[in-house]
N, C-alpha and C positions, 0 to 999 in steps of 0.2 A: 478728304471732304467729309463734313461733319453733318449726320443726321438730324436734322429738325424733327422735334415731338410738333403735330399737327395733331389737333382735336377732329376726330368725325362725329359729325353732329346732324342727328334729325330736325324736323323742323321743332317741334317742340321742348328738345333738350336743347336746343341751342340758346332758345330764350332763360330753359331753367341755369342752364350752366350761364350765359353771361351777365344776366341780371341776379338769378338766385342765388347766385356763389356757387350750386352742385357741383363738384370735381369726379364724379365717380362714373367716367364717361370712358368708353373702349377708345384706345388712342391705334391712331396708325401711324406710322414709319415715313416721313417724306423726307426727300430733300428737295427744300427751298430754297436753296442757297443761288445767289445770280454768279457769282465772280469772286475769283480770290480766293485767298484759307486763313486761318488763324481767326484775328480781331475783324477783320472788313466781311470773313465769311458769316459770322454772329451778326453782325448789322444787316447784311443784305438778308440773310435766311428771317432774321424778325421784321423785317418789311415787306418783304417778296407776298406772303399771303395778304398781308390788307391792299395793297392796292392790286393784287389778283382777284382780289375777292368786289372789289371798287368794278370793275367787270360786268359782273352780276346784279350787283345793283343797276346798274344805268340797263340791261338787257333790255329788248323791246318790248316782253312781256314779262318787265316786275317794275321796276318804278317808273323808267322813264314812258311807256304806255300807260298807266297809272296816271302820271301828269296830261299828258296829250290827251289822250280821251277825257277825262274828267273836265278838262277846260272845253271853250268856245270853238277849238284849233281842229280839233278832229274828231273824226266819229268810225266804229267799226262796225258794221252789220252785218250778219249770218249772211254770208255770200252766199247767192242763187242756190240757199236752204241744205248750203254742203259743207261751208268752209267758215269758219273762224267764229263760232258759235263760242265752245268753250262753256258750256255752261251756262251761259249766259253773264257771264263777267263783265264783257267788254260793255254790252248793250246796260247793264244796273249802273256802273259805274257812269256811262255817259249821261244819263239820265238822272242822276242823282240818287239813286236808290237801294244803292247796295245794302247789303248786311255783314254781321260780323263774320258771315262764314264767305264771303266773296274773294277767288281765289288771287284777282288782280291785288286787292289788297292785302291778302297774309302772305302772297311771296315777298312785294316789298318789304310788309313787315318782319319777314324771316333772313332775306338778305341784309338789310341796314343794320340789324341787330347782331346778325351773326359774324358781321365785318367790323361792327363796334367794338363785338368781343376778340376779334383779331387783333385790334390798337390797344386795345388795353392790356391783352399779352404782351404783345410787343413793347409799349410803354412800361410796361413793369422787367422786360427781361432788359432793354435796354439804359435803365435807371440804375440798376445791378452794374451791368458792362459800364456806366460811366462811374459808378461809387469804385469799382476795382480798377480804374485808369485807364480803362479801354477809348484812344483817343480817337477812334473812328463814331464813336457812338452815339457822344452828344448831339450833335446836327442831324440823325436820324431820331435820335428822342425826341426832338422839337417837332421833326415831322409827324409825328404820331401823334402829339399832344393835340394839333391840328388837323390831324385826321379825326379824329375823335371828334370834335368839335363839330367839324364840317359834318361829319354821320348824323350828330346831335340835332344839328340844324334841320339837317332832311326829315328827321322823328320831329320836328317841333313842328315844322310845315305841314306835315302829312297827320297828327297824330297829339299836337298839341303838346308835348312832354319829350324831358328829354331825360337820360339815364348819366347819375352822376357813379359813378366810380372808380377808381385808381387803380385797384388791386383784383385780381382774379378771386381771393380769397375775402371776398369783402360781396354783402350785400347790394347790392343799386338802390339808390337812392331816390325816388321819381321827383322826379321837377318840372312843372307850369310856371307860366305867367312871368314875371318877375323875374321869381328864384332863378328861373331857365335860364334867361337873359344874362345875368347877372354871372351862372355859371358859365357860360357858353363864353364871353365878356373875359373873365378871368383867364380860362385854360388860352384865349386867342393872346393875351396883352403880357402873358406871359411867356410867349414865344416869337413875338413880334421883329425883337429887338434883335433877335438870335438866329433866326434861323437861315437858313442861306438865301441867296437870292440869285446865285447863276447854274442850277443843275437841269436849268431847259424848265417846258411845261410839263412834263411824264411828274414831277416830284412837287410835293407841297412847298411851296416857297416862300418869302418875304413876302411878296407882292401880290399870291393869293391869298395869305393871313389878313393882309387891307382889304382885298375885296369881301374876303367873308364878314369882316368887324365892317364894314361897309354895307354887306348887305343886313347884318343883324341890325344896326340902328338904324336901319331906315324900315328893319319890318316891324321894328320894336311896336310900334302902336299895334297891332294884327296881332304879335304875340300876349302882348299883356292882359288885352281883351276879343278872344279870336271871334267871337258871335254880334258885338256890339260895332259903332262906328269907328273907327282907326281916330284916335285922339297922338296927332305928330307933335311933337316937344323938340321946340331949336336948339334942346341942347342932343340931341338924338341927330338931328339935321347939320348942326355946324359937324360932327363926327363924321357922318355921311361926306361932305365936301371936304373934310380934311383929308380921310383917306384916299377916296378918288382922284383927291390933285396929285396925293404923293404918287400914286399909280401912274396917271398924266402926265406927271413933269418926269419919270420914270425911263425905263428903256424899252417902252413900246411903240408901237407906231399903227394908225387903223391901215386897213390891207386896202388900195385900190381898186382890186378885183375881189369883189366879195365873194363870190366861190371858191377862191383860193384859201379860203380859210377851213376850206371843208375838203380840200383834195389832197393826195397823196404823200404829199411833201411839205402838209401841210404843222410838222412835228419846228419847223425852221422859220415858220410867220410869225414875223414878230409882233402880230395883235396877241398869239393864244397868251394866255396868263395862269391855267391850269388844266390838265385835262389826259386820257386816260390814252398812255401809251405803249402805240400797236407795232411799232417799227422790228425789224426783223427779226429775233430770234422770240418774240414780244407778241410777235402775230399769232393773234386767238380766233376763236369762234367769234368773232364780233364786228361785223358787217349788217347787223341788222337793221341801224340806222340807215343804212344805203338801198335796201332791197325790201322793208317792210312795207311800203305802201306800194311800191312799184308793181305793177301788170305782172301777172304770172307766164304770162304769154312774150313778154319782153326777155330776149335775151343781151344783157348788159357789157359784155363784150365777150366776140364773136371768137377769141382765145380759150375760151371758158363753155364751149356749146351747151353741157348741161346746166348753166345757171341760171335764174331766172328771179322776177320778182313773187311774191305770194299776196297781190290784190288783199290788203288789210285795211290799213286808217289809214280815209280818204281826209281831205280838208272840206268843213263843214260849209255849205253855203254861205253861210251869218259870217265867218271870217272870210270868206271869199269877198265878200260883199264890202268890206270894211274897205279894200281896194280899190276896189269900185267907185263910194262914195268919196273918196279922197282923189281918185283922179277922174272923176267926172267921166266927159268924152272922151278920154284919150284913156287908150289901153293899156293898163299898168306895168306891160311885157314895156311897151314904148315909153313910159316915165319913170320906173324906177329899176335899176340896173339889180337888184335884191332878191325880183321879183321872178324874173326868167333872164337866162343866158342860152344862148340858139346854139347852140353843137352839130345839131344836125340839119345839116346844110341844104336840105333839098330845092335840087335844082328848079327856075320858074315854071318852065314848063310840066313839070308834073305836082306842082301845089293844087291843082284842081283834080278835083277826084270824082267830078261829076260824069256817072254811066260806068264808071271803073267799078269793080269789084271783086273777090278774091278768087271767082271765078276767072275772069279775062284778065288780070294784071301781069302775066308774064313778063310782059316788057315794061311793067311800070314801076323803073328799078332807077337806083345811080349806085358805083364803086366806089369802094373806099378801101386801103391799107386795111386790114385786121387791125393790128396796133392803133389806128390813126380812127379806130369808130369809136366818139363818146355821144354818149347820151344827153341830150337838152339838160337843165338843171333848172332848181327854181320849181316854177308851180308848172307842172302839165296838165295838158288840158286839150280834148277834144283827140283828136288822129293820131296816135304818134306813130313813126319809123322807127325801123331797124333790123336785125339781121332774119333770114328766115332759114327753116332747117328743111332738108330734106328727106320723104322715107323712111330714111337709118338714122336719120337723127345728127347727120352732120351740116355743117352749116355749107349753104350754098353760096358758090362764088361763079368769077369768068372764068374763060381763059385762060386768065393772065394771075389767074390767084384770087384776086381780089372779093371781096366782100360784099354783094349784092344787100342793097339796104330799100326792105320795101315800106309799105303800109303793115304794121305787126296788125294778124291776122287773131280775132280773138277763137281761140278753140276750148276756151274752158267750158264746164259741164253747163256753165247759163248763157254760152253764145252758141250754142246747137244749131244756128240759123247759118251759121259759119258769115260772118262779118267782119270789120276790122274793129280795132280798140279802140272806142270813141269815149273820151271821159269826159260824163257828160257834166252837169254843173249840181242836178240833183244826184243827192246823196240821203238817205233814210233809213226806217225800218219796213216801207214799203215793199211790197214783194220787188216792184221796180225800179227803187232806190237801194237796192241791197243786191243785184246784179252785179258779176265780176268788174263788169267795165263804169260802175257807178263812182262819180266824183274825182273832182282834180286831184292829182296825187303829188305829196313831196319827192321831190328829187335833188334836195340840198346838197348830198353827200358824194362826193366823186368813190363810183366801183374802181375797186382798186387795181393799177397794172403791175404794182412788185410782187404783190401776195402769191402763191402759191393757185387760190382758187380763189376768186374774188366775191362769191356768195357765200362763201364757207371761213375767209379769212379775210384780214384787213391790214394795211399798213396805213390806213387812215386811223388817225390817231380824234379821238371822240371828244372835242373842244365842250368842257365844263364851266371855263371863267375865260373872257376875253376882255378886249379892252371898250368893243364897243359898248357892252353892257354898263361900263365903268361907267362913260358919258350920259349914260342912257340915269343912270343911278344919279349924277352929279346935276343933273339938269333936272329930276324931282324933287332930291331934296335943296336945288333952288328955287323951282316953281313955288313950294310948299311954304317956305319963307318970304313970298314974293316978289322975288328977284325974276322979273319976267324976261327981261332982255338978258340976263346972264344964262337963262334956263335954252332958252332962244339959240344963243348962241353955239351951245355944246349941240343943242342938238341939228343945228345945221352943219357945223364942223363934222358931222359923222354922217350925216345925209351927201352933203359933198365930197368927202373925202371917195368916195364908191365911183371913182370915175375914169376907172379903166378902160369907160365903153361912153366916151364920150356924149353920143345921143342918148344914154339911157341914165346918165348921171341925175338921181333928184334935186330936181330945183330946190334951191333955200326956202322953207318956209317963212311967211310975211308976220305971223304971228303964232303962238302958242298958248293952248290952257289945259287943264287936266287929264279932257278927253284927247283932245291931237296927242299929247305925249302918250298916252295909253294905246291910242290908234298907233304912232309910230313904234313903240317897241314889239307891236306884233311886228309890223313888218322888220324889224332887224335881228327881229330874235324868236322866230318862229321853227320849230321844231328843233329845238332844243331843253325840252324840257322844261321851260320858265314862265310858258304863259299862264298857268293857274293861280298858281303864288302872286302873280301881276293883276288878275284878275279880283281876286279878293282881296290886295292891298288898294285898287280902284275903286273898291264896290261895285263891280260887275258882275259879280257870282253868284248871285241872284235872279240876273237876266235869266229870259229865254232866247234857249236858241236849236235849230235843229228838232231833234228830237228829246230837246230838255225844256220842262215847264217848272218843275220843282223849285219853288224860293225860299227854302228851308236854311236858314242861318246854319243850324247844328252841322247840313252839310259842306261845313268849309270845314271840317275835319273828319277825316275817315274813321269808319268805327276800329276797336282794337280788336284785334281777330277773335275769332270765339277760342282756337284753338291756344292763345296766349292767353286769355282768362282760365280754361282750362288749368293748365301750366303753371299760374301762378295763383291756382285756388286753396292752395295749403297755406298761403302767407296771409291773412286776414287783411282785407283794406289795402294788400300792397297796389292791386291795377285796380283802377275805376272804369268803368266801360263810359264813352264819351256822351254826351246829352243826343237823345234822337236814335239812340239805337238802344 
């Protein structure tokens, strides 16, 4: 089995080494090899780190909390003056007002760059492997070509510029506006034609090369001019609908059950179309999607007695509300099947909790299997159930085994009063909007039963491109050309399609305009990282919401860390720090 040369890299050398060309970096010893020896062991060992390192970027605290707080979707506040401070990152960031030293955004900026420079290793050892006849290598070159790409795209989103380079021994090139486009455009269209298209969703494929040249020309007007009004060009739009359909007419299919897009086994649904996979020998530290908003006081299955959620980013009123305003009187658990999925079964007789308390609820229980207890999914909200522990810390059951499932009892340091978890609707920087049990929490992600320890690992595999987004994507850029009955269409076929749960199947909407579609891809595409990008391709990112008033254009891109100015202060002119910071 053959050594892999891996670069160890600080935060700051890692920018000088993959943008600045530096080489003169202390190397360690890994093997990254997945499988195999010889020629297949060289391919797997030069892609094994970038998409390990793909990981890191989506963590909960580096980009994909980055996207989530920064939009309208969530907000984090100093829990009951104990927990999740951080400096105050979380709370600038949400508010608009970071700086260049805020550490939500230089981790991002230190993983997306430092995974950049992973592809472009790998891109340059495997262009080598395919010039020497190495027949395994080509079809992972094409994957990295588009790795690279897609890195680019998140630095263009986040940061307005993206880094051109080929060669490890070569300077970066910075690219805005245009140029980006154009470059991003190139490395996609030249791997399009080539690259495979049946290695599952774990591997960059044909069909997410579409989605990404899909989502580039339709954010095309955002990138060209990111502060001004989005100026859309049909010829930007007919590309948009081209790729989408080939995706569409493609070998996907939208999931019935929409949480099954987000459980277990969810590496085999044939919506995912890209996305970062966890499956067994594969399973990482990355469950944080499933446990970061969740109660700390919730134990997520009763297999697992130490685990729990850590009360982070709640969902903000103002996106609560969005629900609301769309289904009127009828309660969005009861019209849209997206919204909430019921797991937890509690029986009629103890749904009232009135005079109950954690004092007298002994008997205010029902059993379940260990194995057989999941947790609600979707938005929680108000009381929830589930398992409770005893004394020593083990979870209590009958008799008979089983898994007593109460009222979860809130005992964190701001329920002193000893209460249940009640998630209320307010969410703030009020000292009482920043209580453990403040605000509805995500519970999209099914905790996992194959994993080892399901707070600590995952075999939920972390959905980046699906196909609902595809429709969601094909249905603006027909609205945008005003094709309204075709925009109409795609996006009832994906509101309809969600109807494994019969009465909570969404009705077809009667008509569409810029904001219903805006309004609807929160709802199908919330907490996955997308609604900020959504936001300021609508011009919404401006609004207020929560505890955001700031209507500062400049902040539709984050500043460049201070400690990457630093970094690239010997190259004259190479980084421009962004307008507003």
């Amino acid at each position: 089995m053959k050594n892999i040369k891996l670069y160890k890299i600080l935060p700051i050398a890692a920018f000088m080494f993959a943008f600045l060309g530096c080489t003169d970096l202390d190397e360690e010893i890994l093997d990254e090899s997945l499988t195999g020896t010889g020629e297949a062991e060289v391919v797997s060992g030069s892609i094994a780190p970038v998409y390990g390192m793909l990981r890191q970027v989506w963590m909960h605290t580096v980009n994909f909390g980055l996207q989530e707080v920064a939009s309208d979707e969530g907000i984090l506040p100093y829990r009951g003056g104990t927990d999740w401070f951080d400096g105050g990152k979380f709370i600038a960031v949400h508010q608009h007002l970071m700086t260049p030293t805020n550490g939500l955004v230089s981790d991002a900026w230190t993983y997306i760059t430092l995974t950049l420079s992973r592809a472009v290793l790998a891109e340059e050892r495997l262009r080598l492997e395919v010039e020497n006849g190495n027949s395994n290598a080509q079809d992972a070159l094409y994957e990295m070509v588009a790795m690279k790409a897609y890195l680019n795209m998140l630095a263009l989103d986040n940061w307005g510029l993206v880094f051109k380079k080929d060669g490890s021994d070569q300077l970066s090139e910075i690219l805005r506006g245009q140029e980006a486009i154009s470059y991003i455009e190139t490395e996609l269209l030249s791997v399009v034609d080539g690259i495979n298209s049946n290695k599952g969703p774990g591997r960059m494929n044909k069909h997410a090369v579409e989605a990404l040249l899909a989502r580039l020309y339709l954010n095309a007007a955002v990138y060209r001019d990111p502060y001004g009004t989005p100026e859309f060009r049909d010829s930007d739009l007919d590309k948009v609908i081209q790729y989408t359909t080939n995706i569409i007419n493609g070998p996907y299919a939208l999931s019935p059950e929409y949480f099954d897009l987000f459980n277990d086994d969810n590496n085999t649904n044939p919506e995912l179309i890209f996305a970062l996979d966890q499956r067994g020998v594969l399973q990482t530290e990355h469950s944080r999607w499933q446990y970061w908003s969740i109660s700390g006081d919730q134990v997520p299955r009763p297999e697992s007695p130490s685990t729990r959620g850590t009360d982070a980013v709640a969902m903000t009123p103002s996106f609560y509300q969005t629900w609301v305003n769309a289904y009127g009187d009828v309660d969005p658990a009861d019209a849209d099947a997206r919204f909430f999925k019921e797991n937890t079964m509690v029986p009629e007789e103890l749904r009232d909790l009135t005079g109950v308390n954690p004092t007298n609820d002994a008997n205010h229980f029902y059993t379940v299997e260990a194995t057989e207890f999941e947790m609600d999914r979707g938005i929680l909200r108000n009381i929830i159930w589930g398992p409770r522990k005893d004394e020593n810390g083990n979870i209590i059951t009958d008799e008979n085994g089983k898994v007593k499932i109460y009222p979860v009892i809130n005992r964190r340091s701001s329920g002193a009063d000893i209460r249940y978890v009640d998630h209320t609707l307010k969410v703030d920087f009020t000292t009482e909007g920043s209580l453990h049990n403040a605000g509805f929490r995500f519970s999209k992600y099914q905790f996992s039963r194959t994993a080892p320890n399901c707070c600590s690992n995952s075999s939920v595999d972390i959905v980046l491109i699906r196909l609902g987004e595809i429709y969601l994507m094909r249905a603006e850029a027909k609205l945008r050309k005003g094709d309204n009955a075709g925009a109409l269409a795609d996006v009832n076929t994906l509101r309809t399609s969600r109807n494994a749960r019969p009465a909570q199947t969404p009705a077809p909407l009667s008509a569409i305009d810029l904001d219903i579609l805006f309004r609807e891809s929160g709802f199908e595409l919330y907490w996955e990282g997308l609604r900020r990008v959504y936001q300021i391709r609508f011009g919404k990112y401006e609004d207020s919401w929560t505890e955001k008033t700031d209507s500062d254009v400049n902040k539709r891109l984050f500043p460049i860390p201070q400690k990457a100015m630093d970094g690239a202060s010997s190259e004259a002119g190479f980084l421009v720090q962004n307008p507003g910071y």
